[in-house]
N, C-alpha and C positions, 0 to 999 in steps of 0.2 A: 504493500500500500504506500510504501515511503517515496517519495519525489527524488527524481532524480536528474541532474543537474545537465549531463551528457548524453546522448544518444547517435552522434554524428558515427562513432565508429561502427555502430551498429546498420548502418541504413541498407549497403550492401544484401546482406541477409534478410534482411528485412523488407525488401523489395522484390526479392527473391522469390520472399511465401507470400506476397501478392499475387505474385504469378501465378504460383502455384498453387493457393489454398480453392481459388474456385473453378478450377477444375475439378475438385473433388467434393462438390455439393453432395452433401446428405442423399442418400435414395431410399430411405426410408423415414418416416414422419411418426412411426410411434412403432417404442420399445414391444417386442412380443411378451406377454405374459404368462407364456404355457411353461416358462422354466422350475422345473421344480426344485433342484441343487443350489446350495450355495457357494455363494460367488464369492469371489477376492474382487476388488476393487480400489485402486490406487488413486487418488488422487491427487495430483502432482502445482501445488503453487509455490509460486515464490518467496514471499516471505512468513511468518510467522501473523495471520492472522487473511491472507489471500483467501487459504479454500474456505475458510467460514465466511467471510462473507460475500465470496463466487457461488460456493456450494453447500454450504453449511445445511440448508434441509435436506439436499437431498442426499449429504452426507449422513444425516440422522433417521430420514427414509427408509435407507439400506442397512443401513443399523440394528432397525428397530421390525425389519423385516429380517431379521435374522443371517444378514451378510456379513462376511469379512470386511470392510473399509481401513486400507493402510491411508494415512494421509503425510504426504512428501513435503518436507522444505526446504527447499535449495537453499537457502540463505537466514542466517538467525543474527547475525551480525556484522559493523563494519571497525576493521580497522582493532583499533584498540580502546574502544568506545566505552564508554560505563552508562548503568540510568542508576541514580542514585545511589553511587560508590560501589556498585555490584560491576563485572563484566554483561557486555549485552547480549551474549549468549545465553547466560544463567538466566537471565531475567526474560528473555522473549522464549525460550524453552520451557520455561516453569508455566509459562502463561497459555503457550501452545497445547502444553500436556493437561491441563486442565482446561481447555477447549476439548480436546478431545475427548476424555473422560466424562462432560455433558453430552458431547454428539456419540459418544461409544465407540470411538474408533480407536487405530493404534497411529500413534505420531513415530515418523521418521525424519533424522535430521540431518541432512549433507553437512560437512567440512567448511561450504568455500563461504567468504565473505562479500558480502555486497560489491563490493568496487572488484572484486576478482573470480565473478561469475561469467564465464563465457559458454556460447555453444561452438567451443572451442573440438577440436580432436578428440584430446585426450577425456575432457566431460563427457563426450557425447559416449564413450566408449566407458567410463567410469557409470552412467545413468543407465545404460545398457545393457550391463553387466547387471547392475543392480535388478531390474526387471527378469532378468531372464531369471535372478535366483527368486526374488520373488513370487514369479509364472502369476501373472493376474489374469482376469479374464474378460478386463475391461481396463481402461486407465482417462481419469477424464482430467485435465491441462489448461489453464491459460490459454486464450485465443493469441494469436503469435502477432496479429497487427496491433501494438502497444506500445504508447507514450512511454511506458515505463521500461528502459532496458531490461531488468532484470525479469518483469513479466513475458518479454520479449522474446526472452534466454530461456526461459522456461519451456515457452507453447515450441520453441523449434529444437529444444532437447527433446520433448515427446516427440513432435514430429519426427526428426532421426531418427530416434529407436523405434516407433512403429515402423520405418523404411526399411530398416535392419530387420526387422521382426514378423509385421504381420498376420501373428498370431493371437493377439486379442485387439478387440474394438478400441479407435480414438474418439474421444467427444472432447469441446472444449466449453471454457464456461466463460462468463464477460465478469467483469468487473470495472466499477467507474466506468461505466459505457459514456462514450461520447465525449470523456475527459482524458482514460486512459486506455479501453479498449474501445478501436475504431473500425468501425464497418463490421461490427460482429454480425452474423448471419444467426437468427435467431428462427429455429427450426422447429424443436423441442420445448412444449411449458412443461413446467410443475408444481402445481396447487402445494405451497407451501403454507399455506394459511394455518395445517393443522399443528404442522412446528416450527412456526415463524415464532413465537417464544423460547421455543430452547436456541433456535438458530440467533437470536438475539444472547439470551446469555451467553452463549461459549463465545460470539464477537465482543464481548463487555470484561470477557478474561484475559484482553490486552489492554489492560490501563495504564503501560505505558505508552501505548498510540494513541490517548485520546478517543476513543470508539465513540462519544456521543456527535462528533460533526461527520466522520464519516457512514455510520450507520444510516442516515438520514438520507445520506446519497443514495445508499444502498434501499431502506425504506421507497423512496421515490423509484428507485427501479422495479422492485416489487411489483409497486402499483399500475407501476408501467407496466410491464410482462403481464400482468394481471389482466387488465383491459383487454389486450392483445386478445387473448384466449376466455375472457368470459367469467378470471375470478378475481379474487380479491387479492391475494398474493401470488405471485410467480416467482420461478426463476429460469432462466432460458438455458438450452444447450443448443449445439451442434453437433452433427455425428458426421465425421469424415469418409465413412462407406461402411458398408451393412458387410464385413467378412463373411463368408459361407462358412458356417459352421460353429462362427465364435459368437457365445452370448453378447445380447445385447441388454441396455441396462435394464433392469427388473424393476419398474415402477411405471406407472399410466401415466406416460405423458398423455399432453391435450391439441391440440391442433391451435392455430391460429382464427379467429371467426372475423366474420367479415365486419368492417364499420358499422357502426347505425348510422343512415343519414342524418 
């Protein structure tokens, strides 16, 4: 969620999965629900407080349906940073892990530090690794066109390792639409209304980012997505192509309905 001052070395890349992201529009519009097993499911954001409030229901969704949800965070701090004489590591980990603990998932936490996150080589082979030992059978990521480098860094780590892989489904989710992710393709709803409260508190277990002004962004998006599809709360995915054979996510998305004149 944190601002980031640079992105020029980025653009290359990032002009790249312009190209390349819509070529691969969704061809499927709502998750199958005949799956009876359960699933692992990864979800991969950037900093310490991303998937909660990208995905945060439908993290607790899958949860609470009785799914595995790993959730990934590339980055927990910068530098040699402190928030109140602690290192920033300790402090946005302690806060991650009890997000997670409301939405029921399990927190995983990369090594690298904000200013030295790239979808470099050796990450892209380090995140890929990680996955394969993992074996999920979904993974859902940062949409890769992003204000924010390191959200950036993220959606085109997943991308790579789905290129390398394959073998289980990509979706990606927005955050800060329209500020930080742009041009998201909003494919997928999901009536989040029933745990738009827990999805709220596990966002409120990083008090040291401030969670009352961006939530609010987040809130407005909600209601956004919501209209979109017909409810009161939303939050939107994309699905990069329907694999033959690899589960797709296990919850009733909704369609998009038409305006009212």
């Amino acid at each position: 969620m944190h601002r980031h001052p640079t992105i020029g070395k980025y653009l290359a890349s990032f002009l790249l999965l312009v190209v390349a992201i819509p070529t691969l529009l969704p061809r499927t519009l709502h998750a199958d629900q005949s799956q009876p097993k359960r699933l692992r499911v990864v979800v991969f954001g950037a900093h310490c407080d991303d998937p909660e409030s990208g995905a945060g229901g439908l993290i607790t969704l899958l949860a609470r349906g009785g799914h595995e949800v790993i959730v990934g965070y590339a980055t927990s701090f910068r530098g040699d940073r402190k928030i109140g004489g602690r290192p920033e590591a300790e402090v946005r980990r302690a806060e991650a892990e009890a997000a997670c603990k409301i939405m029921g998932a399990t927190p995983k936490f990369f090594p690298y530090a904000h200013e030295k996150l790239f979808a470099d080589e050796a990450t892209v082979k380090e995140v890929s690794a990680w996955l394969e030992d993992v074996k999920p059978d979904i993974v859902v990521a940062h949409w890769p066109l992003d204000t924010h480098p390191n959200h950036h860094v993220v959606g085109s780590l997943a991308w790579q390792s789905y290129r390398h892989s394959e073998v289980w489904n990509l979706y990606f989710f927005e955050v800060m639409t329209d500020r930080q992710s742009l041009g998201f393709h909003a494919e997928l709803y999901l009536d989040v209304g029933p745990v738009r409260e827990t999805k709220r508190q596990a966002c409120f277990c990083h008090k040291s980012q401030d969670p009352d002004g961006w939530w609010q962004v987040h809130e407005a998006m909600h209601k956004r997505r919501g209209a979109e599809c017909g409810v009161e709360y939303a939050e939107a995915y994309t699905l990069v192509e329907a694999n033959p054979g690899s589960p797709l996510l296990p919850v009733e998305f909704r369609k998009k309905v038409a305006p009212k004149n």
